[in-house]
N, C-alpha and C positions, 0 to 999 in steps of 0.2 A: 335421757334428759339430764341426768346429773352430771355427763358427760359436757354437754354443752355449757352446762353450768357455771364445769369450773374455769372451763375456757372463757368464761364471760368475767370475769374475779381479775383486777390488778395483780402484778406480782408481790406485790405488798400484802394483799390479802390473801393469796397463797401462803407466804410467807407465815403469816400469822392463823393459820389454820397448821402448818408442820408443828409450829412451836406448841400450839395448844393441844394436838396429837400428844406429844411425846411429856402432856402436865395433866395432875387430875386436877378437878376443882380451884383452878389456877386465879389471881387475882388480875386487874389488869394492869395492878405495878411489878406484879413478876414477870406478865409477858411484856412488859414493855419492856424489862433490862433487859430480857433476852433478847429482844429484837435489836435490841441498839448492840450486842454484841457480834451481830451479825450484817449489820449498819454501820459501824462504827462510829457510832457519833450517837445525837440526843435526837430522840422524835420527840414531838412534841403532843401534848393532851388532844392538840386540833388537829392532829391525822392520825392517832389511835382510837380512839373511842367512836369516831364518825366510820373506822372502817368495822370497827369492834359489832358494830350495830349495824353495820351493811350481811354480816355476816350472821348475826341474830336473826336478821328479818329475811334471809333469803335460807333460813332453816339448818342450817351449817353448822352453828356453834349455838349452843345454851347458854342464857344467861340466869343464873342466880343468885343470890342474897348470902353473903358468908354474914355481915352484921347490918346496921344501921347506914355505914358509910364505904363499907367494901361490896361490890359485886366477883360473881365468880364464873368463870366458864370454862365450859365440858367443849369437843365435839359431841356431834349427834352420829347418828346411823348416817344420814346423807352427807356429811360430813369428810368421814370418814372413806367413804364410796366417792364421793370427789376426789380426795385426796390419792383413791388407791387409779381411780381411772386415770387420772395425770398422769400419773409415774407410769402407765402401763401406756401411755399414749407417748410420752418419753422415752421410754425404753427402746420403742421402736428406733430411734435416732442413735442410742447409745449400742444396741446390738451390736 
């Protein structure tokens, strides 16, 4: 299942499951510069947080509370197994 899962995810929202892999307790103004690092340009609040929260609710990524006005996110276990099944589904191409 988690196999098809992440085949079903934008490369955007791949994207932003790598970056959140490789941060703990990350903000989502830290993953946002790094996406734009990788983008080269500025995303905007209105395609980060709507994908940020595509990936909360389909159990991928945690989101939680650093204060009052910052949220934070983990990968999860399934997460993390999407991410490795990709790469293992990719690799096949790359072999």
């Amino acid at each position: 299942m988690t196999e098809t899962l992440a085949a079903t995810l934008t490369g955007f929202q791949r994207d932003l499951l790598v970056i959140i892999a490789g941060m703990t307790n990350t903000s989502g103004q830290e993953i946002k510069e790094e996406i734009e690092k990788e983008y080269s340009g500025e995303i905007n609040h209105g395609r980060l947080y709507p994908n940020l929260d595509t990936l909360v609710n389909r159990e991928l990524v945690e989101k939680g509370k650093t204060d009052r006005r910052t949220n934070s996110y983990d990968l999860t276990e399934e997460g993390y197994e999407a991410l490795e099944n990709h790469r293992e589904w990719e690799d096949q191409y790359f072999s």
